[in-house]
C-alpha positions in Angstrom: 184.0 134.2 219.0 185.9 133.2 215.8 183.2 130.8 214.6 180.7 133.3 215.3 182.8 136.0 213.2 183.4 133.8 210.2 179.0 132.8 210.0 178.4 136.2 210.6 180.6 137.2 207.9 179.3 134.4 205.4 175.3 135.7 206.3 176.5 138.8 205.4 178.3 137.9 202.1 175.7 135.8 200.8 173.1 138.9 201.8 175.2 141.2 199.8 175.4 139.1 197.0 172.0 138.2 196.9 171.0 141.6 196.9 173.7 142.3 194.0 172.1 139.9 191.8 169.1 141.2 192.4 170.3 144.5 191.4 172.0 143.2 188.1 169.2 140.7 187.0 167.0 144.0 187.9 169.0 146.2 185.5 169.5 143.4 183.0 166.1 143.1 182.6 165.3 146.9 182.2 168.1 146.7 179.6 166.1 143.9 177.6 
């Protein structure tokens, strides 16, 4: 159940920050 937890939570981190640079390379570029 722990080993489950800890991929779950690393899916979910690396989905959050994909979508955050999406969001700031999004911005960045409206900026430029």
């Amino acid at each position: 159940m722990e080993l489950f937890h800890i991929r779950y939570l690393q899916a979910y981190l690396k989905v959050i920050g994909n979508y955050t640079c999406h969001l700031l390379f999004g911005t960045h570029k409206k900026t430029l």
